[in-house]
C-alpha positions as CSV (number, residue, x, y, z in Angstrom):
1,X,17.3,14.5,-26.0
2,X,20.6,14.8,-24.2
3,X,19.2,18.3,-22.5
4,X,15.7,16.5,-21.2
5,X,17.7,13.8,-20.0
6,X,20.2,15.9,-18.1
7,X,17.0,17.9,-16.7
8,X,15.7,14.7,-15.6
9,X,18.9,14.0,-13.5
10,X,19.1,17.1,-12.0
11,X,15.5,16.8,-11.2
12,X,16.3,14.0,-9.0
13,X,19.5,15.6,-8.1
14,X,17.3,18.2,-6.1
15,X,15.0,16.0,-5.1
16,X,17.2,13.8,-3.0
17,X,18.7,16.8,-1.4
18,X,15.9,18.6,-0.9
19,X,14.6,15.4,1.0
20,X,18.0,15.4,2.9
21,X,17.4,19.1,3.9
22,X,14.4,18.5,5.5
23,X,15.3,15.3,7.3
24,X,18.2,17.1,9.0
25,X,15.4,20.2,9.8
26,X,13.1,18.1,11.5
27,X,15.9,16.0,13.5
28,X,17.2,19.3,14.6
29,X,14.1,21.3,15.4
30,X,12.8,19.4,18.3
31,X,10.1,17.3,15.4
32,X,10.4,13.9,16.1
33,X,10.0,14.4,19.6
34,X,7.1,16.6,19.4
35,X,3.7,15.3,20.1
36,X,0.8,15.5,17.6
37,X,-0.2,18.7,18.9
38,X,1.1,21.4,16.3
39,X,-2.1,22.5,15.3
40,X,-5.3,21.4,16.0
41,X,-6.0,19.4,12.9
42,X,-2.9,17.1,13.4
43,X,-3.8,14.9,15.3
44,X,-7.0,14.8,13.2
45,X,-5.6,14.0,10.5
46,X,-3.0,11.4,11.9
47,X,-6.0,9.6,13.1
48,X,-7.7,9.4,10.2
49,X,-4.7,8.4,8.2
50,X,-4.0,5.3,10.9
51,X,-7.6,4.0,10.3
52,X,-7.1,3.8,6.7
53,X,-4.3,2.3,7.0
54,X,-5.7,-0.6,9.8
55,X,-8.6,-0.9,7.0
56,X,-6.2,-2.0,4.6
57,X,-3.7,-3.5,6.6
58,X,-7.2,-6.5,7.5
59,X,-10.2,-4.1,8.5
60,X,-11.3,-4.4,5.2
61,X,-13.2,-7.7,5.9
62,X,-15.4,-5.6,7.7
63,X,-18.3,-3.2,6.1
64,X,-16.4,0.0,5.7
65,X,-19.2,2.0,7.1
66,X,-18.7,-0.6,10.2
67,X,-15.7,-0.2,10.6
68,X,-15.1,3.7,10.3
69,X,-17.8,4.3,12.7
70,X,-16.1,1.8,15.3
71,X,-13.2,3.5,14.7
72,X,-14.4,6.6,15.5
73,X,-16.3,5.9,18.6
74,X,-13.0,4.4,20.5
75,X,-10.5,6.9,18.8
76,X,-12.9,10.4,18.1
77,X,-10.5,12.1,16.2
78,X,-11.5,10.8,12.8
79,X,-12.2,13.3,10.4
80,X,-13.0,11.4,7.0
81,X,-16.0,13.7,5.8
82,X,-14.5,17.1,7.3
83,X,-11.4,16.3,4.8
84,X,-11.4,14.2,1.7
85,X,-10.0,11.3,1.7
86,X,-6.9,11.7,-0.9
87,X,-3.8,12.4,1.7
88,X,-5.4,9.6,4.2
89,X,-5.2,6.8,1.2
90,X,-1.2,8.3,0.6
91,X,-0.6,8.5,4.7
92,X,-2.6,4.6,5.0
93,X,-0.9,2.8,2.5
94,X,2.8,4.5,3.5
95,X,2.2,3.4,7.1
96,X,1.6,-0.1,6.0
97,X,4.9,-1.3,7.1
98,X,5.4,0.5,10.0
99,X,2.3,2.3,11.5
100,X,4.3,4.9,13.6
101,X,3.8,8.9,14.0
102,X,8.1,9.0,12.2
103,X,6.6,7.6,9.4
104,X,4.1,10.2,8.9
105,X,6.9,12.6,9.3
106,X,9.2,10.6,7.0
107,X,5.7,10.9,4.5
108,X,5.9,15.1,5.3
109,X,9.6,15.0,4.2
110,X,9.4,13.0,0.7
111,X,6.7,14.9,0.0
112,X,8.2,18.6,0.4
113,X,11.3,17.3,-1.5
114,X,8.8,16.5,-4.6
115,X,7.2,20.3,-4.4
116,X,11.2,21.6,-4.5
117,X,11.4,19.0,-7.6
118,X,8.7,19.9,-9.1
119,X,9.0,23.5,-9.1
120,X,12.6,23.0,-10.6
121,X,11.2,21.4,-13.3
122,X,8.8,24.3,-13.8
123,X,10.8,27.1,-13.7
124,X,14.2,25.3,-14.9
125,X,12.4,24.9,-18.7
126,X,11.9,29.2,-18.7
127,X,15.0,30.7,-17.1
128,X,17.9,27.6,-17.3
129,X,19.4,24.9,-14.6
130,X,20.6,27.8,-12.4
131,X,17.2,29.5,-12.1
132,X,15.2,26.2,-11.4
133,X,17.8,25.5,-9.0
134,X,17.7,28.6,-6.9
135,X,13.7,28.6,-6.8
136,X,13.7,25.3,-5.6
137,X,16.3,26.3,-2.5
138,X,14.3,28.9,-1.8
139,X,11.0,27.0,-1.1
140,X,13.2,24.9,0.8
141,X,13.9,27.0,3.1
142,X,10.9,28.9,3.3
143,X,9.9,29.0,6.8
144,X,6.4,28.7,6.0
145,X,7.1,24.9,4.3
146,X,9.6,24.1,6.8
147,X,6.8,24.5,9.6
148,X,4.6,21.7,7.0
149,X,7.6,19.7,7.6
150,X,6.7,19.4,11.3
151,X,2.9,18.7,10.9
152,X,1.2,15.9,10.1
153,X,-1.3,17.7,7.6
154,X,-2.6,17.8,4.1
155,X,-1.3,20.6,2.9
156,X,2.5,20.4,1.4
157,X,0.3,17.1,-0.8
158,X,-2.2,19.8,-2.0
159,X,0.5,22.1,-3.1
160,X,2.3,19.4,-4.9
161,X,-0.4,18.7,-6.8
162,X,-1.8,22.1,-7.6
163,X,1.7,23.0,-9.0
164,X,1.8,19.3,-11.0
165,X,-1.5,20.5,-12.5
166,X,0.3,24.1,-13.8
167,X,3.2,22.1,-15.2
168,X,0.6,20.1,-17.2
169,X,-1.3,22.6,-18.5
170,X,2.0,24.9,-19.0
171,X,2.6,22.0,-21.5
172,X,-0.9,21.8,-23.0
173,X,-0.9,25.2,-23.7
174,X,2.3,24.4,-26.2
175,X,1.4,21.5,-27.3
176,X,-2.6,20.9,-27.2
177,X,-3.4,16.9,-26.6
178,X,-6.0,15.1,-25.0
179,X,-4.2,13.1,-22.8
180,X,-2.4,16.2,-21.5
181,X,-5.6,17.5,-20.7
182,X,-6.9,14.5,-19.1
183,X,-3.7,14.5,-16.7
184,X,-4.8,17.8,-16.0
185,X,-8.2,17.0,-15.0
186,X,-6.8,14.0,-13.2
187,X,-4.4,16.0,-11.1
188,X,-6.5,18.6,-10.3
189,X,-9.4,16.3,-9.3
190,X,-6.6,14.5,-6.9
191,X,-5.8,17.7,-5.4
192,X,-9.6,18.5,-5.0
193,X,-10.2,14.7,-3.4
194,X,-6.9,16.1,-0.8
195,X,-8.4,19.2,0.0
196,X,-11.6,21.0,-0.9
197,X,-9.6,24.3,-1.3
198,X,-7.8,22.9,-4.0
199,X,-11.0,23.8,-6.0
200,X,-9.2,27.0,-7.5
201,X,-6.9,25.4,-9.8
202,X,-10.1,25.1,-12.2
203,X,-9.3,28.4,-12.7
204,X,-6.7,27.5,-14.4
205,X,-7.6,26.2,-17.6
206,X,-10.1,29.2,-18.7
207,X,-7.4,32.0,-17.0
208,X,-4.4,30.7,-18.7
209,X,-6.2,30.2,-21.7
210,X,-7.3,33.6,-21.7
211,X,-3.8,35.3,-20.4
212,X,-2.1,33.4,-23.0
213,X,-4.9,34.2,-25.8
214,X,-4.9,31.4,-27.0
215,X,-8.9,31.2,-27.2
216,X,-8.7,29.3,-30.5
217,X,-8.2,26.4,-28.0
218,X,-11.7,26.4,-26.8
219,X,-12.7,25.0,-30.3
220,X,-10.8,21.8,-29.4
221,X,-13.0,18.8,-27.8
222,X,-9.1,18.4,-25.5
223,X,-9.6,21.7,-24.0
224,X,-13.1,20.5,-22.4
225,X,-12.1,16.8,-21.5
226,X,-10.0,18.7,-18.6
227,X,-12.7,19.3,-16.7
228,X,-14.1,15.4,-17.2
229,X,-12.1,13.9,-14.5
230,X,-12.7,16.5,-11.7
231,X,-16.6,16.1,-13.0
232,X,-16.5,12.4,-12.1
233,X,-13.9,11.6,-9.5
234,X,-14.1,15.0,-7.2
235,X,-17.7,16.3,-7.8
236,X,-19.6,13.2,-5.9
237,X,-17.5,13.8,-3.3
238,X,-18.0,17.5,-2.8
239,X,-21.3,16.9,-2.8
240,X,-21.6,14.0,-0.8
241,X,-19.7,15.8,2.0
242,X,-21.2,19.6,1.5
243,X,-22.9,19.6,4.9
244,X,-20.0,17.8,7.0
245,X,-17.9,20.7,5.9
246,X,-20.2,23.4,5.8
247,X,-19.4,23.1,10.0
248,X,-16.3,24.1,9.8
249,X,-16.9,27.2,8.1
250,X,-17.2,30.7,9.5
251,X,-21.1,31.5,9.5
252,X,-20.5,35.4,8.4
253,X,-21.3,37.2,5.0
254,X,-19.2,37.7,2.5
255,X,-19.4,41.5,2.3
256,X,-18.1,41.1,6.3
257,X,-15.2,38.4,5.5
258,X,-13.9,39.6,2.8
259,X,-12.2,43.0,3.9
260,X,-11.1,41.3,6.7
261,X,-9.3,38.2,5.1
262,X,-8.0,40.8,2.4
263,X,-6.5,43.0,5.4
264,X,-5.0,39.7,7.1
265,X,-3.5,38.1,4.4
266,X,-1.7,41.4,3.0
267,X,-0.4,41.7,6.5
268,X,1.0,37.7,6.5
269,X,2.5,38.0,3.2
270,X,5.6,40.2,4.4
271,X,5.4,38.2,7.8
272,X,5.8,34.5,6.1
273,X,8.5,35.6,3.6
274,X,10.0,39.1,5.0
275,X,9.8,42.1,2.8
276,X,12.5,41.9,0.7
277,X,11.2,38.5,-0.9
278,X,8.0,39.3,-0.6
279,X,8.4,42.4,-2.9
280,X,10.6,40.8,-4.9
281,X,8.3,38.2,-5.4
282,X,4.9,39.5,-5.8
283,X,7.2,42.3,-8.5
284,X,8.3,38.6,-10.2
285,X,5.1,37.3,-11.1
286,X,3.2,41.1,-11.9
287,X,6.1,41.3,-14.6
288,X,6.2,37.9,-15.8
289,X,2.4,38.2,-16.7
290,X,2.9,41.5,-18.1
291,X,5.4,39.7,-20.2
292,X,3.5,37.2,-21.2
293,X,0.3,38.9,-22.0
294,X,-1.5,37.4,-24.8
295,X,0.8,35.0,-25.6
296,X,4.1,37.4,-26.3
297,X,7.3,36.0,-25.5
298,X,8.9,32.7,-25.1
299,X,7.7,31.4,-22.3
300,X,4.1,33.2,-21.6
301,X,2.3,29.7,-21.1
302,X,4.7,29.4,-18.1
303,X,3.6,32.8,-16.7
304,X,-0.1,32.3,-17.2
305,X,-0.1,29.2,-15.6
306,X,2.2,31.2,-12.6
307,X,-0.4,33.8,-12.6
308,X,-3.9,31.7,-12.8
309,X,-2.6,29.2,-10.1
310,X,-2.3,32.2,-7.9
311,X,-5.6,34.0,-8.5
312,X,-7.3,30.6,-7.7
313,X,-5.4,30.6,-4.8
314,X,-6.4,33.9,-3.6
315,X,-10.1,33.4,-5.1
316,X,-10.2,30.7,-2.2
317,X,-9.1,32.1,0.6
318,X,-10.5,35.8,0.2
319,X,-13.9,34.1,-0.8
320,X,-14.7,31.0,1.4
321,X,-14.6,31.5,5.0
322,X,-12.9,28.9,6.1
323,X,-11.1,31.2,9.3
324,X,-7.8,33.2,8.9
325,X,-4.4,31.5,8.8
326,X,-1.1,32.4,7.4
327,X,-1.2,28.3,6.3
328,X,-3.4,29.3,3.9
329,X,-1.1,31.1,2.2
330,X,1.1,28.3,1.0
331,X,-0.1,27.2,-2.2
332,X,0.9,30.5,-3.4
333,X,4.4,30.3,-2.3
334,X,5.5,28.4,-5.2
335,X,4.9,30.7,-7.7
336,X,6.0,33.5,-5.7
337,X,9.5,31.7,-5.4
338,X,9.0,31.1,-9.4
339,X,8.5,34.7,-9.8
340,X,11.1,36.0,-7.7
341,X,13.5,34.1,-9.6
342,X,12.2,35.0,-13.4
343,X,12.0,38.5,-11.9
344,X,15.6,38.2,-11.5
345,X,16.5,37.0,-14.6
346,X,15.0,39.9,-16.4
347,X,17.2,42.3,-14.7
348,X,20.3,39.5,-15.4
349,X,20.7,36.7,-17.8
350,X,18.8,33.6,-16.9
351,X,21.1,31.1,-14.8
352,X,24.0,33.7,-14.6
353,X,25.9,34.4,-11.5
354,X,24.2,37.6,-10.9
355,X,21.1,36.0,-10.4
356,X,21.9,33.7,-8.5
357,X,23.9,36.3,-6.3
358,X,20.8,38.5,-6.3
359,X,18.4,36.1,-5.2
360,X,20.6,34.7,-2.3
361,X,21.4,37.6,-1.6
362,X,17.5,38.6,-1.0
363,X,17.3,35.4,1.0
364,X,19.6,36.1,3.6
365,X,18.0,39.3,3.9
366,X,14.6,38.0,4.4
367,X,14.5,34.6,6.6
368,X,16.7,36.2,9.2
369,X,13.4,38.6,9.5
370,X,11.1,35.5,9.5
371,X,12.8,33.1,12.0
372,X,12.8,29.3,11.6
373,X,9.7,27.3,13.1
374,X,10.8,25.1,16.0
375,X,8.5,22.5,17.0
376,X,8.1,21.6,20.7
377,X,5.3,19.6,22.5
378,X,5.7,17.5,24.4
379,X,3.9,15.5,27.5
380,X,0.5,14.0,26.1
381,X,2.4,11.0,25.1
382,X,4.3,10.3,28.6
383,X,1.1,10.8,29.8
384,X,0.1,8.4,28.2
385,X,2.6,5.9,28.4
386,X,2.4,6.3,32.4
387,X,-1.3,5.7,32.2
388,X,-0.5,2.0,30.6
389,X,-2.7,1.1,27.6
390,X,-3.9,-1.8,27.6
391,X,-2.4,-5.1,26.1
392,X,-3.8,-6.5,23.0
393,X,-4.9,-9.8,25.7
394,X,-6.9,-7.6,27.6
395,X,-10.7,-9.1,27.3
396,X,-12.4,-6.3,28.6
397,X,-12.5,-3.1,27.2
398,X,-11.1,0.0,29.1
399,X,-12.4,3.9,28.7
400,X,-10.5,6.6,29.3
401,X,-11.8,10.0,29.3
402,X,-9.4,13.6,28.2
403,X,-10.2,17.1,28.9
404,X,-8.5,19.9,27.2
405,X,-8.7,21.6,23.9
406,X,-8.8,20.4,20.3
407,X,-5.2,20.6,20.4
408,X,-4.9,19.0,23.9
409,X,-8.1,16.2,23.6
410,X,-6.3,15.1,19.9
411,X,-2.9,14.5,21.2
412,X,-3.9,12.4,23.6
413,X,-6.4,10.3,21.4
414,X,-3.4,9.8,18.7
415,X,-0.8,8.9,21.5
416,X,-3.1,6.3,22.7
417,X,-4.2,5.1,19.7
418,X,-0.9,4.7,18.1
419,X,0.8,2.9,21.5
420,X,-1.7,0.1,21.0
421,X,-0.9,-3.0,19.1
422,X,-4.2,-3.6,18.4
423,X,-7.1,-1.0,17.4
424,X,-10.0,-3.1,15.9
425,X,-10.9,-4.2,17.8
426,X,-9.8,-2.1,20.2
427,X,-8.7,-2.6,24.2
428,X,-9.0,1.1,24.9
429,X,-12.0,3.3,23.9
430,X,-11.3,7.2,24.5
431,X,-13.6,10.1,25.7
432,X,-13.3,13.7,24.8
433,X,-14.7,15.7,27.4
434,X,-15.7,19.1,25.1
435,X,-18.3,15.8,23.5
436,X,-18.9,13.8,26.3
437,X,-19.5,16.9,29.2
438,X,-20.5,19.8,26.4
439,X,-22.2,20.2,22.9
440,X,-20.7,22.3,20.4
441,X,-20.1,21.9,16.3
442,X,-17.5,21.5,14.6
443,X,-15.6,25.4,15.4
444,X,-16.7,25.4,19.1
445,X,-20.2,27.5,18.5
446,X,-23.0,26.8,20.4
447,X,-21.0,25.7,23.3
448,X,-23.3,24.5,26.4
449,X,-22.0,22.4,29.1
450,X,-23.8,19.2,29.6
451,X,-24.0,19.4,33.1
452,X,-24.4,21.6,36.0
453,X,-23.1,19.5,39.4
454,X,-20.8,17.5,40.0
455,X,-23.3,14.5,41.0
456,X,-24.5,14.2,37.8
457,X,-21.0,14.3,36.0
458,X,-19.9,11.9,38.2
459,X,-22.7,9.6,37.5
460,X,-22.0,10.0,33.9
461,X,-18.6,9.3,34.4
462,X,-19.7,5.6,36.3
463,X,-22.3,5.2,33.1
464,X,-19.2,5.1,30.2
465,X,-17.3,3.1,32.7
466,X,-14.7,5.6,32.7
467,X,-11.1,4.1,34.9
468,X,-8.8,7.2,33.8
469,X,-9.7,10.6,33.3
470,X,-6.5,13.5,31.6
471,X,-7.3,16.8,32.8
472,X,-4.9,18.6,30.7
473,X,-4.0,22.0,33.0
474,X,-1.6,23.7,30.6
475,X,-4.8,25.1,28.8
476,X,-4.7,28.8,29.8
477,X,-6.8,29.6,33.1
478,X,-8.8,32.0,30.7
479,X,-9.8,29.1,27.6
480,X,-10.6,26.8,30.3
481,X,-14.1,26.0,29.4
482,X,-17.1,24.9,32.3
483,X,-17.2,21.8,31.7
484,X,-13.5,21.2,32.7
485,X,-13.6,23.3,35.6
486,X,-16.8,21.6,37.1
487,X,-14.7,18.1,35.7
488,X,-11.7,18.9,38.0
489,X,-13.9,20.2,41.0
490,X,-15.8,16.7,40.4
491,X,-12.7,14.6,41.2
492,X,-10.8,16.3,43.5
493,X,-13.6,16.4,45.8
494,X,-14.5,12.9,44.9
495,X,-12.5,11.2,47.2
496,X,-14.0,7.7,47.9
497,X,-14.1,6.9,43.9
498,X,-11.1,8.7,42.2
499,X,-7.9,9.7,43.6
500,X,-5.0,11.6,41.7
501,X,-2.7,9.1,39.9
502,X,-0.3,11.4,38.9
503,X,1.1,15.0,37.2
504,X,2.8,15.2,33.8
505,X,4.5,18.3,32.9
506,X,3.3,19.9,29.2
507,X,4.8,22.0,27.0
508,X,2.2,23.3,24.3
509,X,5.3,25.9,22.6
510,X,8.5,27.4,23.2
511,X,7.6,29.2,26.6
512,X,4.1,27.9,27.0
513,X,4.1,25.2,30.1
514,X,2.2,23.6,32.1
515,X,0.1,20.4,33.7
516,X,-1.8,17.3,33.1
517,X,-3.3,15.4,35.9
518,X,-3.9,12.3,35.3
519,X,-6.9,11.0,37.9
520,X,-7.5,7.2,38.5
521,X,-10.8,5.1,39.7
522,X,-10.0,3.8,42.9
């Protein structure tokens, strides 16, 4: 009893300063002055998490169908459909005291502290205090979860709960209930409802199983309520959302992607972690399984669990095209830190000083190889702010029209939409130009410009009612699509009905600069 409690402490222990850690990392890494323009979901999926939260906060006296699509037509950055809805209901109900862009990044913090805490907890029950303790520094100061830190996104939640879901069936494996398999299901189906790729942790239950040989479970009616909760709670949803997110998928055979994602992602490995932890790492968990195989040694369930939430992991993002990205890699970092740290133990005692040695020694080897992520972008919200929202008085709605890429076109939606103090209704309806002046899907195929003169753009410019258009310039001459070129030829040889208000200096990155213009209807 004394020894759970004192585990329970220091779980909290390492929360708190894993939470303190990444505070100070964002305040000194250029974050809360940053834009939502990291990646070009963020903004997505800021927006999205500021209409539930407006729902809740009154909206919801209103259909819901009503007022999503309202929402969506003044701020079109909502993604509900694209992306489950689990991470928006966390990020909506956080931001119910204060909807701000900090508090999302308050949310991003908390939330990587729970992964370091949780992962303690894991690993702290198979190789002792010290172990647990050094796995957990060393996802927090992984570069690749620092950079989560920064973004407004899903994905540190996702993790969270795919690793929850291993600790829970780590402990069914011991010690067989139902309601440990029901939290199971209930996790996993959580993490599914977060993000579709969380669909590999139902490898879990039959791999473990298996690893651990513990097939005499399968006779148990427990071992098959697992799957209940994901059954009920994430499969409607799938479903129900199949052909939204079939868009964003890359339309190539799997005989084409997966050599190439298999290349790619052997390649990122040694890139996110370096390649002393990387080997170190990837030798931790191939010997912890070995260990563990068929149920030998103390702590096989913990290895199984290690070894099946990383095959699920790679099962998803070597067999669904969903594009290439080293982010994609991150549920798996986890159990790599878990395994460099058992690996460690093998070759000294668990939670002894030359583990601990080893491993930071490894670590000061590797990040220096990786560099830290620096987040700076910046000028989509001073444009905004110069441009003047409108004030929640304001009778008459205004429409404001941006240009620029997904990156560019959702930073400049979020600004605008979370500088008003009203949003449903709304003063301030916003255009996206690659919509408005193009067609495309979801990924940008298909692209065809809407229009071919500038008469007619113009025209349809007058038909929205547009009063402000963002031309955002600091898109590299050579992604500049047609409809933004024919856009700025438009206006600035429009000069009886548009005139330029001003120029707002952008930084997309570290080294990447350049302009907005900002035109006005005279």
């Amino acid at each position: 009893m004394q020894a759970q409690l004192f585990r329970r402490r220091l779980t909290w222990l390492v929360f708190a300063s894993c939470l303190i850690l990444n505070l100070v990392f964002v305040t000194t890494r250029g974050t809360w002055e940053s834009d939502l323009a990291g990646d070009p979901d963020e903004a997505a999926h800021a927006v999205t998490s500021l209409m539930l939260r407006d729902y809740l906060a009154g909206g919801w006296r209103q259909p819901p169908m009503a007022f999503a699509q309202q929402y969506y037509a003044d701020f079109p950055k909502v993604a509900l459909g694209h992306y489950p809805p689990g991470y928006y209901l966390l990020a909506g109900v956080w931001m119910l005291p204060a909807a701000s862009v900090p508090s999302l990044l308050v949310l991003q913090a908390v939330v990587g502290a729970a992964l370091c805490a949780v992962l303690y907890r894991l690993v702290s029950k198979a190789g002792g205090a010290r172990a647990g303790i050094v796995a957990a520094a060393l996802m927090a100061v992984l570069p690749t979860g620092l950079k989560q830190m920064q973004l407004v996104m899903s994905d540190t939640l996702v993790v969270v709960l795919g690793l929850t879901a291993a600790l829970i069936w780590r402990d069914y494996l011991n010690r067989p209930t139902a309601r440990r398999a029901i939290g199971f299901g209930l996790v996993t189906a959580a993490a599914i409802l977060t993000k579709g790729s969380a669909m590999g942790l139902c490898v879990i239950p039959p791999l473990a199983t298996l690893l651990c040989g513990r097939l005499a479970l399968l006779k148990r009616l427990s071992w098959w309520l697992s799957g209940l909760p994901v059954l009920l709670l994430a499969a409607p949803w799938m479903l129900y959302s199949s052909k939204i997110t079939a868009e964003g998928m890359l339309h190539v055979p799997l005989a084409e992607f997966l050599p190439v994602a298999a290349a790619y992602y052997l390649k990122a490995l040694p890139h996110a972690l370096g390649w002393p932890l990387a080997l170190l790492a990837s030798a931790g968990l191939a010997l912890a399984l070995w260990q563990g195989r068929g149920g030998r040694g103390e702590h096989a369930a913990t290895a199984a669990v290690l070894g099946a939430l990383a095959c699920g992991t790679l099962l998803i993002i070597l067999l669904v095209p969903a594009g290439l990205t080293e982010r994609y890699l991150f549920p798996a970092m986890p159990v790599l830190m878990a395994g460099a740290t058992l690996v460690t133990g093998m070759l000294w005692h668990p939670g002894s000083r030359g583990q601990v040695i080893a491993l930071l020694a490894v670590m000061a080897a590797a990040l220096p190889m990786v560099g830290w992520p620096e987040k700076q972008v910046s000028g989509f919200s001073s444009a905004v702010a110069r441009a003047e929202v409108p004030t929640q008085g304001d009778k008459r709605q205004t429409s404001w029209l941006v240009a620029s890429d997904p990156r560019g076109e959702g930073a400049v939606i979020a600004a605008a939409a979370f500088a008003l103090s009203q949003r449903s209704p709304s003063p301030l309806r916003v255009y996206r130009g690659s919509k408005e002046l193009a067609a495309s899907d979801w990924m940008g195929r298909g692209y065809q410009p809407a229009f071919d003169n500038a008469d007619s753009l113009l025209a349809h410019l007058d038909k929205r009612g547009i009063t402000c258009v963002f031309l955002d310039l600091s898109v590299p001459e050579s992604q500049r699509k047609a409809h933004e070129k024919l856009l700025q030829k438009a206006l600035d040889n429009s000069k009886a009905a548009w005139a330029l208000g001003f120029e707002q200096p952008v930084i997309r990155s570290p080294g990447q600069n350049g302009w907005m213009r900002v035109y006005k209807r005279l």
